[in-house]
C-alpha positions as CSV (number, residue, x, y, z in Angstrom):
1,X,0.0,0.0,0.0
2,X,1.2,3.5,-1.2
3,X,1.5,6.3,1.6
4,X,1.5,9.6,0.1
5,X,4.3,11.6,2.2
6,X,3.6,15.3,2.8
7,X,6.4,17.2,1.9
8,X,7.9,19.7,4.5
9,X,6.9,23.8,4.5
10,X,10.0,25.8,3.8
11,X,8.7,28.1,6.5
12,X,5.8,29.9,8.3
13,X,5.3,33.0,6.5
14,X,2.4,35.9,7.8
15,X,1.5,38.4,5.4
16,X,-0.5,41.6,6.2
17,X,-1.5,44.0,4.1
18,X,-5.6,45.3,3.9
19,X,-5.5,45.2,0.2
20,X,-6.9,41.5,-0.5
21,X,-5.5,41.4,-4.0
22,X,-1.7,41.6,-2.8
23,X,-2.7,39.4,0.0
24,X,-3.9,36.9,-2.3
25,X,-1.2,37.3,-4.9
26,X,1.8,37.0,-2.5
27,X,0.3,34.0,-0.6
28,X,-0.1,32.6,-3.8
29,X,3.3,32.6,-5.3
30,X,4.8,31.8,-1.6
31,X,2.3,28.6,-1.3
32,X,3.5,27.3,-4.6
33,X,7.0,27.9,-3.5
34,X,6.0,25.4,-0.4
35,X,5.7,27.8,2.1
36,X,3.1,28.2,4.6
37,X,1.2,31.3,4.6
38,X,-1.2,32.8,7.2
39,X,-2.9,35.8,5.6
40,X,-4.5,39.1,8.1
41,X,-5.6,42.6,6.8
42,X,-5.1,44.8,9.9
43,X,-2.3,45.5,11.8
44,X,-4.9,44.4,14.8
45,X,-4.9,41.3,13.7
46,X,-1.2,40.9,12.7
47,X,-0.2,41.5,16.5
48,X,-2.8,39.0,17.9
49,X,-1.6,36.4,15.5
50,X,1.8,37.3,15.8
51,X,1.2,36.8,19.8
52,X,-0.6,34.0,20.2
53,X,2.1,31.6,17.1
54,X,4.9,33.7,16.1
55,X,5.8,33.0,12.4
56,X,9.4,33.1,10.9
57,X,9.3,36.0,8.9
58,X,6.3,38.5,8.3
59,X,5.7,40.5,5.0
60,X,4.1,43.8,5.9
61,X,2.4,46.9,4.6
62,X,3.2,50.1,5.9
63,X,0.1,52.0,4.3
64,X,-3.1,50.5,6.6
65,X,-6.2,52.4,8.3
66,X,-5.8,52.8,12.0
67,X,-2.4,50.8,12.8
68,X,0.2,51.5,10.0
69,X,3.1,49.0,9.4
70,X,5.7,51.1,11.4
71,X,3.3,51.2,14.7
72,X,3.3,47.2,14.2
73,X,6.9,46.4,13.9
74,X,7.5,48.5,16.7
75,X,5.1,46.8,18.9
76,X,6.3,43.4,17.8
77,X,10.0,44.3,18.6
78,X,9.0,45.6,22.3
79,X,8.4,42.1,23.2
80,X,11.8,40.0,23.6
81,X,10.1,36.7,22.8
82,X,9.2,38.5,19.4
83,X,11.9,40.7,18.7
84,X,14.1,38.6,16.3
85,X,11.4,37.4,13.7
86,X,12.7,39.3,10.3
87,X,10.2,41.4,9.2
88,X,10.1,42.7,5.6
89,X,8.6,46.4,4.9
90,X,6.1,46.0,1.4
91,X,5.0,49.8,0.1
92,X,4.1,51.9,-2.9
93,X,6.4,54.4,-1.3
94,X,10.0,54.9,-3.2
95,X,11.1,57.7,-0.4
96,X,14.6,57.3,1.4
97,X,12.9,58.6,4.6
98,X,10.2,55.8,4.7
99,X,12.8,53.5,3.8
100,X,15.4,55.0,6.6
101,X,12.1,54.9,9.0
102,X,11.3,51.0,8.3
103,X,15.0,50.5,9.4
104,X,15.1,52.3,12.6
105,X,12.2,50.8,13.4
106,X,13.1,47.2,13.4
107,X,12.4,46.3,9.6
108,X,15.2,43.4,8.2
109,X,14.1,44.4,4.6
110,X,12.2,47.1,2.0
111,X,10.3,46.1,-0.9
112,X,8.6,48.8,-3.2
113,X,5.3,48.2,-5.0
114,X,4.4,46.9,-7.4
115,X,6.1,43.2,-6.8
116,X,8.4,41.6,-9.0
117,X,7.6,38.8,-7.1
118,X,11.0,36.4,-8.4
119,X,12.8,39.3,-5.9
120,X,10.3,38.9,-3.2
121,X,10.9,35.3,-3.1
122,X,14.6,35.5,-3.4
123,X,14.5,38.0,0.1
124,X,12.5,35.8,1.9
125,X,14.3,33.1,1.2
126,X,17.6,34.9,2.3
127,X,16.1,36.4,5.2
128,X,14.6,33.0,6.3
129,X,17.7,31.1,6.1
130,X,19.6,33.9,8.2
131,X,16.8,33.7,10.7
132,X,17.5,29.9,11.4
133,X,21.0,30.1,11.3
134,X,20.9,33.0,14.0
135,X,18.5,30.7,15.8
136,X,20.7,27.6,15.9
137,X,23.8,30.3,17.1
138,X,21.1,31.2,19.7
139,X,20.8,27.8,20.8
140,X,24.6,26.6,20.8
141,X,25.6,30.2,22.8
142,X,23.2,29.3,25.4
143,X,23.7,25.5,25.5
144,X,27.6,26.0,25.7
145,X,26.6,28.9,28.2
146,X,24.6,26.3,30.6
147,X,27.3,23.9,30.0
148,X,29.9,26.9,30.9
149,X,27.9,26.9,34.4
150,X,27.6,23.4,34.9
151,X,31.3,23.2,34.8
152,X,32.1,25.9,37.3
153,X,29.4,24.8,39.2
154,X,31.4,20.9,39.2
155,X,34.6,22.9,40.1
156,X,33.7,24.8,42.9
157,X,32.2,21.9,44.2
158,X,35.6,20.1,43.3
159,X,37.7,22.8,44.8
160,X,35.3,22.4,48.2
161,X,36.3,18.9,48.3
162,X,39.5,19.3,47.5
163,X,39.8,22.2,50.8
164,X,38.1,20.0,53.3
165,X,39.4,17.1,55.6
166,X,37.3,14.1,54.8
167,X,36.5,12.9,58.0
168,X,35.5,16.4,60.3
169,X,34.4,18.2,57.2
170,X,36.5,21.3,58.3
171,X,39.4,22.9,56.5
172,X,42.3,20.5,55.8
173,X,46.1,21.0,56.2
174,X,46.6,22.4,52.8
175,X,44.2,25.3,52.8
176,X,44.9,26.0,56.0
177,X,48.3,27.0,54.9
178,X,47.0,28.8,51.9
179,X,44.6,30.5,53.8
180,X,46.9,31.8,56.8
181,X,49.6,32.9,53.8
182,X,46.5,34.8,52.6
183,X,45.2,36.5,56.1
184,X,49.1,37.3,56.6
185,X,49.6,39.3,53.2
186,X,46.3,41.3,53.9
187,X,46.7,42.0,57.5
188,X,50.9,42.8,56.7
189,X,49.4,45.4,54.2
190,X,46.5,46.9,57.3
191,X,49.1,46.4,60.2
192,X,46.4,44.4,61.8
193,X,46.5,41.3,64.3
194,X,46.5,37.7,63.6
195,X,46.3,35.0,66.0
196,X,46.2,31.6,65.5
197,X,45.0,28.5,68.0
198,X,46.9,25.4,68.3
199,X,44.8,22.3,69.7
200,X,45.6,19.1,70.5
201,X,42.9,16.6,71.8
202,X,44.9,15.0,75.4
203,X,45.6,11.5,75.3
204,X,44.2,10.5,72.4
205,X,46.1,7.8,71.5
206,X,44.7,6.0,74.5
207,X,41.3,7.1,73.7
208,X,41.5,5.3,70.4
209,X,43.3,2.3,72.4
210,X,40.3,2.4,74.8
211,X,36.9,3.1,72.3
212,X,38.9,2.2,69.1
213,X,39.0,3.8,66.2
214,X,35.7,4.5,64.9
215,X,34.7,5.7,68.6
216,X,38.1,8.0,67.9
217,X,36.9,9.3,64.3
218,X,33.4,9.8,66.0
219,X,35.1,12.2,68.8
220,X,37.3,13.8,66.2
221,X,34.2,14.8,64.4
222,X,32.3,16.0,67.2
223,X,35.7,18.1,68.3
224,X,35.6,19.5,65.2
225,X,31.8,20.5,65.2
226,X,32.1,21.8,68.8
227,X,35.4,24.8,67.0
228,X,33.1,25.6,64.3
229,X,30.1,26.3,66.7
230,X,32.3,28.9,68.7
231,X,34.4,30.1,65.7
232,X,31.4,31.9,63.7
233,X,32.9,35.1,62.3
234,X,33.3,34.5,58.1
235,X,37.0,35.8,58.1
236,X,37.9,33.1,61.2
237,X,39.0,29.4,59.8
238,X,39.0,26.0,61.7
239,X,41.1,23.3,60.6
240,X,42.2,20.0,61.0
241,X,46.2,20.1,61.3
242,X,47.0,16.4,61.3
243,X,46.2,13.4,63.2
244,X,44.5,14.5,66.5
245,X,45.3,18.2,66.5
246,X,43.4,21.3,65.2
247,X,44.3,24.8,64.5
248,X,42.4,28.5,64.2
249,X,42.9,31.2,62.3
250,X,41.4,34.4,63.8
251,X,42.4,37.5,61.2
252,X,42.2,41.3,63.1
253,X,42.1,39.5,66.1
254,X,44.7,40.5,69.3
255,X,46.0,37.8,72.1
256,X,42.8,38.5,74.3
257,X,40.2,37.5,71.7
258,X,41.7,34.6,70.9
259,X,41.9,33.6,74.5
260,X,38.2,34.1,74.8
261,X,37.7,32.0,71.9
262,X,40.0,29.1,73.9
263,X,38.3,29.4,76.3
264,X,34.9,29.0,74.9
265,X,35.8,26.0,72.9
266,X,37.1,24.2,76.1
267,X,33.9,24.8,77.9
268,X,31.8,23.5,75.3
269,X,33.8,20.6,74.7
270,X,33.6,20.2,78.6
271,X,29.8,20.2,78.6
272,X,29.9,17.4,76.0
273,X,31.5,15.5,78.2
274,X,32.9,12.9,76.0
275,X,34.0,10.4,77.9
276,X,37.9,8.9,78.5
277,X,38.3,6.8,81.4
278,X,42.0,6.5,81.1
279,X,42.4,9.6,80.1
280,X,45.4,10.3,82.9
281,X,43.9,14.0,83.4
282,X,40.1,13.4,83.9
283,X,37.2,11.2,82.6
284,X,36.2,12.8,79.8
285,X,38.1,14.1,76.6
286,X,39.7,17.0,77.3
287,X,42.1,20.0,75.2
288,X,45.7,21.5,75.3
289,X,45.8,24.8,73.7
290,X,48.3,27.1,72.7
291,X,47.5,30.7,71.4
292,X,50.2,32.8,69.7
293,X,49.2,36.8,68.2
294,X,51.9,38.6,65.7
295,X,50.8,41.8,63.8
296,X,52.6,40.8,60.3
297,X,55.6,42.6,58.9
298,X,58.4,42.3,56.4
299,X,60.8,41.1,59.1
300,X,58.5,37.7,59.9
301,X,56.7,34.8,57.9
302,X,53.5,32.6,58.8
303,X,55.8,30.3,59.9
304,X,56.7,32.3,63.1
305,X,53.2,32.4,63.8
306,X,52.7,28.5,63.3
307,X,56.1,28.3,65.6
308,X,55.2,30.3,68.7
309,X,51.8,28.7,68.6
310,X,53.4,25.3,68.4
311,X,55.3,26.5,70.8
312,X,52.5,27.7,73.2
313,X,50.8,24.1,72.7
314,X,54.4,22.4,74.1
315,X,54.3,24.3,77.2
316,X,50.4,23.2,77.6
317,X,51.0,19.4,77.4
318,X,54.3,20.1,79.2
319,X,52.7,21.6,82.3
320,X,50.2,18.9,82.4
321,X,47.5,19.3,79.4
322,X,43.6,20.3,79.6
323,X,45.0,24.2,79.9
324,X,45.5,26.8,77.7
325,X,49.3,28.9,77.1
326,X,49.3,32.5,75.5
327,X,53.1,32.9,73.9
328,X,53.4,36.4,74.6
């Protein structure tokens, strides 16, 4: 059995003008061409059509009672959905200053009557198959555009990873350093404080000995949570420094802030009361903490900061841990 296969339309073509004889004549030659032509005599009825199924291309009169062709481009191009559908100027007019006005209105093309209708063709035809190819640029800009996003979306979620300690979820080791290299360059330039907190949890070895090691990776985490609670300003960085200890970076921030900060941490982790029954100190986990402060010059580096802080931490665990040392 035959199937009789409908050829494609070359394209959806409106014409308006509110003379029905060049209505009738240009939807005639455009129909046996294979286009599709919808047909209106007001400029009324060219917006509501144009509205409610936008064509590709729309051949318009300037010269009609109530709404000339100008007044109707310019409407159409007001509304961004509409605005890039070519629209080609038909008048008896031969004057430079309607043709100049079609243009500056919105009008792709001018075509003087009486038709020669081989031309009229040939221009829709041209202006048609720019119209599709400035569609499909449309579409691969903002395809390559969403896939532009999708990709710094994946990065920054990447470079999150890639800044976090995978068990606590806090700052790891390396962007700590990058971070406190950052905070000492700006506050070096504002002649501004910086402190930093050293932390290490007190006999942890024999808590993981004890409650083994998930019980430890469970109290590391809550450690970790208990910092970040305290430590809320934006600017401020917690951090996991390695192993069992923990560090704070506290920008514009002199030795007697970050003291309160200590503190607060080590009575918050106090009211957790984790416990540690051989801990050798108390029954419960407990925190050695050593605070250094440096305003940053050209004479010093981060790594006198990390070093008197280190060194602030010694002398806590040296004097018997669960305390906290200011290197003044």
């Amino acid at each position: 059995m035959n199937t009789l296969k409908t050829e494609p339309k070359k394209g959806d073509i409106l014409v308006v003008d509110d003379r029905i004889e060049n209505v009738n004549l240009l939807a005639d030659m455009l129909t046996e061409n294979g286009y599709e032509v919808r047909q209106v005599l007001s400029g009324k009825q060219a917006l509501q059509v144009v509205e409610y199924d936008p064509p590709e291309l729309i051949l318009l009169d300037i010269m009609m009672p109530k709404m000339d062709g100008y007044e109707v481009c310019e409407q159409i191009k007001k509304n961004p959905d509409l605005i890039n559908i070519p629209i080609i100027f038909l008048s008896a007019k031969n004057n430079i200053f309607d043709k100049v006005k079609a243009f500056q209105v919105g009008g792709i093309d001018y075509i003087t009557k009486p038709f020669f209708l081989p031309e009229v063709l040939c221009r829709v035809e041209t202006h048609l198959t720019i119209y599709r190819h400035k569609n499909i640029l449309a579409k691969e800009i903002t395809e390559k555009i969403k896939v532009q996003k999708q990709l710094e979306t994946a990065n920054q979620q990447l470079q999150k990873l890639a800044n976090l300690d995978g068990l606590t979820n806090i700052a790891n080791r390396r962007y700590f350093d990058e971070y406190l290299s950052k905070e000492w360059n700006r506050l070096k330039r504002e002649k501004l404080p910086l402190s930093l907190i050293m932390i290490d949890v007190d006999y942890f070895k024999l808590y993981n000995d004890t409650y083994g090691h998930l019980a430890g990776d469970d109290c590391l985490k809550k450690i970790a949570q208990t910092m970040d609670c305290v430590v809320k300003r934006p600017a401020d960085l917690t951090a996991r420094y390695g192993g069992e200890e923990f560090v704070i970076v506290l920008p514009n921030t002199t030795e007697e802030g970050a003291q309160q900060i200590a503190q607060q941490i080590a009575q918050q982790l106090s009211e957790l009361a984790i416990p540690h029954q051989n801990s050798l100190i108390a029954k419960e986990i407990t925190l050695s903490l050593g605070i250094a402060s440096l305003i940053p010059d050209h004479n010093l580096s981060p790594f006198d900061l990390i070093h008197l802080a280190d060194q602030a931490l010694f002398q806590a665990k040296k004097q018997g841990r669960n305390r906290i040392i200011v290197n003044s």
